[in-house]
Every structure is written in structure tokens, then in C-alpha cells.
N, C-alpha and C positions, 0 to 999 in steps of 0.2 A: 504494500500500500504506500503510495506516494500524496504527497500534498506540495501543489504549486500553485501560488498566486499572481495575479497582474491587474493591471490599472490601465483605462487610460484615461483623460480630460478629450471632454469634445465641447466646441462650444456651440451649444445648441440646450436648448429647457430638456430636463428628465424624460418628459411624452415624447418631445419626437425622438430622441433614440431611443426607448421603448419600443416605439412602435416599427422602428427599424430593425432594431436586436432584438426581439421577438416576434417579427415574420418570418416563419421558415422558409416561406417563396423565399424572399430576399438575401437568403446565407448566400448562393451562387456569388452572388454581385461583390463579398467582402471573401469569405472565406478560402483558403487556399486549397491546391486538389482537387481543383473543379468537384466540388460534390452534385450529385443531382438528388436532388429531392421526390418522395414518393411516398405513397399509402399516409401523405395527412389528412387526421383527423383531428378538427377541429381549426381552430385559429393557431394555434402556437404560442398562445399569449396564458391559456386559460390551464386551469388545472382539469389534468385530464386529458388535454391537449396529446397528439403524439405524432409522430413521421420517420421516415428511413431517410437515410443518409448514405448515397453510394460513391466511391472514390475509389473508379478500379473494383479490384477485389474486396476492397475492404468494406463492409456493410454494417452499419450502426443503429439501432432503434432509440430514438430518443421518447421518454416521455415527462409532463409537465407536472411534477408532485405539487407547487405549492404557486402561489402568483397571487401578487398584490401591485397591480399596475400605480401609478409606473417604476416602483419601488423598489422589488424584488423578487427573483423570480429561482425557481430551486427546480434543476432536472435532474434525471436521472438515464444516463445512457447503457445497453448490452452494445457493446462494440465485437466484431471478428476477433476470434482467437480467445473468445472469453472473456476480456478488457470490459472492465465498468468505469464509467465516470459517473461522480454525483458533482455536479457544478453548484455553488448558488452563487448569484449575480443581483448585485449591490447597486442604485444606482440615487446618489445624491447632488444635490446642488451645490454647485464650488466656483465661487465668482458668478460670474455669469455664462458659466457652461454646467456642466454634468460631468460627473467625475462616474466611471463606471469600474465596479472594483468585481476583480471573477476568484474564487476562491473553488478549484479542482479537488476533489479526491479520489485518485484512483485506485485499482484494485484488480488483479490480475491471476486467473490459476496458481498455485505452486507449481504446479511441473513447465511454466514458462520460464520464471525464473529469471536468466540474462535477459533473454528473449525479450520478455514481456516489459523489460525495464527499459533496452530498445527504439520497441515500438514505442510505449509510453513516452520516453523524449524524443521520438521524432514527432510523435503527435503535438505534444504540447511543450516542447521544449520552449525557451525565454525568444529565442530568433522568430520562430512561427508565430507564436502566439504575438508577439509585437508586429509581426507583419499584418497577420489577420488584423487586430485593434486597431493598427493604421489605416487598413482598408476602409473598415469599419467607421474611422475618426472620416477619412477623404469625402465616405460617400454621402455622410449626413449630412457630413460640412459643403455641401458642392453646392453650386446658387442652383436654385430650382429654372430647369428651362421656359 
């Protein structure tokens, strides 16, 4: 079991990156590994909420345990190879932006072992995950056309 944190500042009010960071539609547009999204049910925002994540081989079922818009939001993912993530995602007013703080726990077979430690930081290593949050910071922050 691993725990990795990150941050990032966007400046834009709590709702609208809520409503950006909690549409599954819209992970393509930030997230890296081109995922394509599938079998959502529901909004992505709500508890209960759920969706598949595909990238390659790799397949993940995400679903929505807790959500308090636009506040905080707590998933729960079964990722390929056995891999869990429980995420919860923070999101407060700081200046005049949103500070969004994501707090991972993962969790992985015993018999993966190296392996699963790995995958675990290639998935969420500090480089990716900053790249994703940048995306993520770009695309809220871009002037609306």
C-alpha cells in the first residue's frame, strides 16, 4: 500500500473545476494515455456514479463513494492487475483560484510485489501526475471560444 499526494492552484471558482474534474466525458481532454471512457453510469459527479477507463491494455473501473459538490469528492478505483486506488479530492478557495489537493491510496496483490510498485509509479508517479494537473490547470484556465 502506497500513499501519494499532489496539488495544484487553478484560477478559476471551486464549481467550475468541479464541474471539469468531475466529468468523466472530459478526462480525454487532460488526462495522459489517451484513456477512452465507457459503460458511464451516471454523471461522475454523484455518488454512485461509475465508468471504465481504457488505456491500451490497461482497464480500470472507477466508482463515486462519496461527493459533496463542489467540495469533495472520494473514488474508488479496481484497476488491471489487481491495483486499487481510493482517491479523495479536496477542493478549496485560495486567493482567487481553487487550490485542488488529491490524496491516492493505493493497494496492490502480494504476489505483484516489484511489479505492482512499478506500475503504481508509472501511474501516479510526481512527473505524470503534474503533467495530468497541468492539463487539467490549461484547460479550465483557456478563454472560452
Amino acid at each position: 500500500m502506497g500513499v501519494i499526494e499532489h496539488s495544484v492552484w487553478i484560477k478559476a471558482a471551486p464549481q467550475a473545476v468541479w464541474h471539469v474534474y468531475t466529468d468523466p466525458r472530459r478526462i480525454p481532454e487532460w488526462e495522459t494515455g489517451s484513456p477512452v471512457i465507457e459503460d458511464l453510469g451516471g454523471d461522475g459527479a454523484s455518488a454512485g456514479s461509475a465508468y471504465t477507463s481504457r488505456r491500451r491494455a490497461l482497464v480500470a473501473r472507477t466508482s463515486v463513494i462519496e461527493s459533496e459538490p463542489p467540495r469533495r469528492l472520494v473514488t474508488h478505483t479496481d484497476a488491471s492487475l489487481g491495483l486499487r486506488f481510493d482517491v479523495t479530492s479536496e477542493l478549496s478557495t485560495d486567493g482567487d483560484g481553487t487550490r485542488l489537493r488529491l490524496r491516492v491510496v493505493t493497494s496492490w496483490p502480494r504476489g505483484l510485489g516489484v511489479l505492482g510498485r512499478v506500475v503504481e509509479h508509472a501511474l501516479l508517479g510526481g512527473r505524470e501526475a503534474a503533467k495530468e494537473l497541468g492539463n487539467l490547470r490549461a484547460l479550465i484556465e483557456a478563454p472560452s471560444p
